[in-house]
VEXDREN-2710 file (C-alpha; in Angstrom, 1 decimal):
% VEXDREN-2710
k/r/px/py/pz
1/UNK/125.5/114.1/-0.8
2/UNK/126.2/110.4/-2.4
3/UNK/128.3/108.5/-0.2
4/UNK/131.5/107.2/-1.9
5/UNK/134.3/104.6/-0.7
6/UNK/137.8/105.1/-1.5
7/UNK/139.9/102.2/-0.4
8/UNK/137.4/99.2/-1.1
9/UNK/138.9/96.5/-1.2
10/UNK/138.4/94.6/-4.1
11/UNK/141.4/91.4/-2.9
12/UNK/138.6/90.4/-0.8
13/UNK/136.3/89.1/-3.5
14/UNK/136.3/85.4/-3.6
15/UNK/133.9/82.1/-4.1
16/UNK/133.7/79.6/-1.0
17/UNK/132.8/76.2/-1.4
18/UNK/131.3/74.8/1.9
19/UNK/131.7/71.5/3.4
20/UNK/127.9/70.6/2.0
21/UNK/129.3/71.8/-1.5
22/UNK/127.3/74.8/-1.9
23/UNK/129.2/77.6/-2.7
24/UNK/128.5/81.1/-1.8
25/UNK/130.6/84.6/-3.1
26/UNK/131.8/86.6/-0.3
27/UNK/132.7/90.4/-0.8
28/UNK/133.0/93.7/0.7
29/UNK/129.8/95.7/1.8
30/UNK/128.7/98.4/-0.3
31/UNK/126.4/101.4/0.0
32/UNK/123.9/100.0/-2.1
33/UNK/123.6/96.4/0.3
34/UNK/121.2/98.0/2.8
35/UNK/118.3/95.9/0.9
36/UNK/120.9/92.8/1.6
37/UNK/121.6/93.4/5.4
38/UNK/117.8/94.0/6.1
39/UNK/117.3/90.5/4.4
40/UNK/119.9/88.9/6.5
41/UNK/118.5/90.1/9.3
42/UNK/115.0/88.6/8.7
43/UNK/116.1/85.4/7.6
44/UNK/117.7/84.8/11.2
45/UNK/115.9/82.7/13.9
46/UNK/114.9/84.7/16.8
47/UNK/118.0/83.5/18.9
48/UNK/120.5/84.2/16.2
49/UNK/119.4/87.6/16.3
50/UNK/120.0/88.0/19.4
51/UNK/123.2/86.9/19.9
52/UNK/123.8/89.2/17.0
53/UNK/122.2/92.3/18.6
54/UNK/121.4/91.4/22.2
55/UNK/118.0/92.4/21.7
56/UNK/114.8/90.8/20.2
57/UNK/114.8/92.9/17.0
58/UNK/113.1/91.2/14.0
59/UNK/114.6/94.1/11.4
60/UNK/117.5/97.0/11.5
61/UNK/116.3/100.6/11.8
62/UNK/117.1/102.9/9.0
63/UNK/120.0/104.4/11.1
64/UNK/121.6/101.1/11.6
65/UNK/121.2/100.1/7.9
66/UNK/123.5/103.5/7.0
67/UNK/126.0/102.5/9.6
68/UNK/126.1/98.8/8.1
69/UNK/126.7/99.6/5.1
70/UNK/128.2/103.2/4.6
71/UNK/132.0/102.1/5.3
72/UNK/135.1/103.6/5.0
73/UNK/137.5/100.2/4.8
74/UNK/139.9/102.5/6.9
75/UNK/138.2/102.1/10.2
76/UNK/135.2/99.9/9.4
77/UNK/135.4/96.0/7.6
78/UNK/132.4/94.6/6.7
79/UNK/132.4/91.2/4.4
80/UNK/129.1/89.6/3.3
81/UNK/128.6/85.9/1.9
82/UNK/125.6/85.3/-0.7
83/UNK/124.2/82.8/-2.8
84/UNK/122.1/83.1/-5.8
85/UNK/118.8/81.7/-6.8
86/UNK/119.2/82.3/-10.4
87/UNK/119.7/86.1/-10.6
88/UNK/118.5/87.0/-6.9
89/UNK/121.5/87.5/-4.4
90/UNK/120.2/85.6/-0.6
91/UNK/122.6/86.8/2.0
92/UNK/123.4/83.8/4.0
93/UNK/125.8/85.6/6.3
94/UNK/127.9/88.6/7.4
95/UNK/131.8/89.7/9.2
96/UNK/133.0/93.3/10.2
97/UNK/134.8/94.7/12.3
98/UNK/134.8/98.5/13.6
99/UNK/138.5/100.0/14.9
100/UNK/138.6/101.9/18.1
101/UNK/139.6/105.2/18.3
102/UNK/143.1/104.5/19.6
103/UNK/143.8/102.5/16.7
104/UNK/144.8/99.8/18.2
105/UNK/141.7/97.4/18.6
106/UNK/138.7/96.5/16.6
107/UNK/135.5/95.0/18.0
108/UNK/134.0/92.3/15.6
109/UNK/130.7/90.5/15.2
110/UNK/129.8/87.5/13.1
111/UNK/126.6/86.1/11.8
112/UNK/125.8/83.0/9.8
113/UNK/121.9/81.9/9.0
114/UNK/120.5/78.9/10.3
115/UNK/120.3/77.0/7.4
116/UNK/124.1/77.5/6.8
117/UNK/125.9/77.1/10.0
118/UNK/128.2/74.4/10.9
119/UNK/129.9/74.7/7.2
120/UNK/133.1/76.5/8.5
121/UNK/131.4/79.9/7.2
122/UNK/131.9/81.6/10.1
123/UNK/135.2/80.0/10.6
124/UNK/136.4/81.5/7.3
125/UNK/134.9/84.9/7.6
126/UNK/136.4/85.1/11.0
127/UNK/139.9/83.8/9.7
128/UNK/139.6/87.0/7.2
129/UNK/139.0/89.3/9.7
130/UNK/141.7/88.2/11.7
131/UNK/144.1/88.3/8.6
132/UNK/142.8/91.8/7.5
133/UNK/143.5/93.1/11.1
134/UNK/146.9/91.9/11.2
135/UNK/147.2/93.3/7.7
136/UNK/146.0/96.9/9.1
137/UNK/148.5/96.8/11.9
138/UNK/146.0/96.4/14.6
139/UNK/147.3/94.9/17.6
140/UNK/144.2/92.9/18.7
141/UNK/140.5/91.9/17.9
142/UNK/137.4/91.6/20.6
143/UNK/134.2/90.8/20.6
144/UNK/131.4/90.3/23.1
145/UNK/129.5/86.9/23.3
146/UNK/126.6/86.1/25.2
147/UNK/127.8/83.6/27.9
148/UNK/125.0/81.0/26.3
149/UNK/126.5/81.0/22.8
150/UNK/128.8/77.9/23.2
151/UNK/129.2/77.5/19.4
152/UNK/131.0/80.9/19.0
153/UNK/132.7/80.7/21.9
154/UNK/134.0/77.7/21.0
155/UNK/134.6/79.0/17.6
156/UNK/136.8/81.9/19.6
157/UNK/138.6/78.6/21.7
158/UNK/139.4/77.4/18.5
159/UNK/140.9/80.3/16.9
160/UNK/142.8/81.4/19.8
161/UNK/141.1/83.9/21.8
162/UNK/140.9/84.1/25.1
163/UNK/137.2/84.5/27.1
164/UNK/136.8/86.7/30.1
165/UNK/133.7/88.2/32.2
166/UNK/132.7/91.2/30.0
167/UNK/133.4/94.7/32.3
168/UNK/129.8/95.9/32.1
169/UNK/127.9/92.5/30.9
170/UNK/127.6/90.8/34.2
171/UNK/127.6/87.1/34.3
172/UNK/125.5/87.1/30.6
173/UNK/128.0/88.5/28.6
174/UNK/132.0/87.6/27.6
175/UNK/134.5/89.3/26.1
176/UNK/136.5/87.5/23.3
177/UNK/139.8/88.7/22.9
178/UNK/142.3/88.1/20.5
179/UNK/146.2/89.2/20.1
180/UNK/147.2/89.6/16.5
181/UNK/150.4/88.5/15.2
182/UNK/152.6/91.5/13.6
183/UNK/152.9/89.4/10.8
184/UNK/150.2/87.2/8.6
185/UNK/151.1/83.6/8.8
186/UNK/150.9/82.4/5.0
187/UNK/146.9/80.8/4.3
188/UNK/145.3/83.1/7.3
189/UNK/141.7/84.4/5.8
190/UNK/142.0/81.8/2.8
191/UNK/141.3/78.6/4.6
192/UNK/138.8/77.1/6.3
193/UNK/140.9/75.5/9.3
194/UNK/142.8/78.1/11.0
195/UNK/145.4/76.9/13.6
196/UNK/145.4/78.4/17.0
197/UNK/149.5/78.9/16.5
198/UNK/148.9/80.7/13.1
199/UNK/146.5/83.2/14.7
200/UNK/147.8/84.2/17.8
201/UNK/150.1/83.5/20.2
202/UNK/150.8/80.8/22.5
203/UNK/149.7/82.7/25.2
204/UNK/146.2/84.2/23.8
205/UNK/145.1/79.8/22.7
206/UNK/143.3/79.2/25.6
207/UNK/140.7/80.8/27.8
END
């Protein structure tokens, strides 16, 4: 049976231009990017991917791919930026969130290749995330960080959430946590720089 989407959501289209200039389209995930997301996958370094995955993988198994990519955009978010060299789409990087089954809370995950990080790409996928959560009505984001990854976590610092020891991780592993506001402050998702105030309260800026 062909999988079809009913609510994508086309708003969430748009060209970024990076603070090195390039510019890359970022979009919703559609059935037909498993091709995409395996090609993301390989272009990570070996540590990338596994602060992605928390496992040496050097590709996603078919099941994965079909959880990737088959979404609903009720419960599941996925955003993906790409260039282009000339008519071939690169994926350079990837957002999503997946909503709990209370309704409440989504866990999240972002990923950002080498070659394009520290260009506020991951700070601008994140910010859309966060904007389309509050949008949705959801009453907080987490995700769950390797203790080692100081550049998300302080991506996380930055944005507002607050870090704690992880409830089944041990000592390796943190849990990001985020409270959304009940209403989008005006910019949230759009820019680049996203104020701890604007995304959460004063309560949820710090550690």
């Amino acid at each position: 049976m062909a999988y079809t989407i009913e609510h994508y959501p086309t708003r969430l289209i748009d060209v970024w231009t990076l603070a090195d200039g390039r510019r890359v389209t970022v979009r919703p995930v559609l059935p037909q990017d498993a091709a995409l997301e395996q090609a993301l996958v390989r272009a990570l370094s070996p540590a990338a991917r596994c602060q992605r995955f928390f496992a040496p993988i050097r590709e996603l198994p078919e099941g994965w791919l079909r959880a990737l990519t088959q979404i609903d955009y009720r419960r599941h978010q996925a955003l993906i930026a790409e260039c282009f060299d000339g008519d071939e789409a690169l994926p350079v990087a990837e957002a999503r969130y997946i909503v709990d089954a209370d309704g409440d809370e989504a866990e999240f995950a972002v990923v950002v290749v080498d070659d394009w990080q520290r260009l506020g790409l991951a700070r601008r996928l994140l910010g859309s995330l966060i904007a389309q959560a509050a949008r949705s009505g959801l009453k907080r984001l987490r995700g769950d960080v390797l203790a080692t990854n100081r550049a998300m976590l302080d991506l996380a610092q930055s944005l507002g959430f607050r870090a704690r020891r992880h409830p089944d991780g041990g000592a390796q592993v943190l849990r990001i946590v985020l409270d959304l506001p009940s209403r989008v402050p005006m910019g949230l998702g759009r820019d680049a720089a996203v104020s701890p105030a604007a995304a959460a309260p004063a309560s949820a800026v710090r550690h």
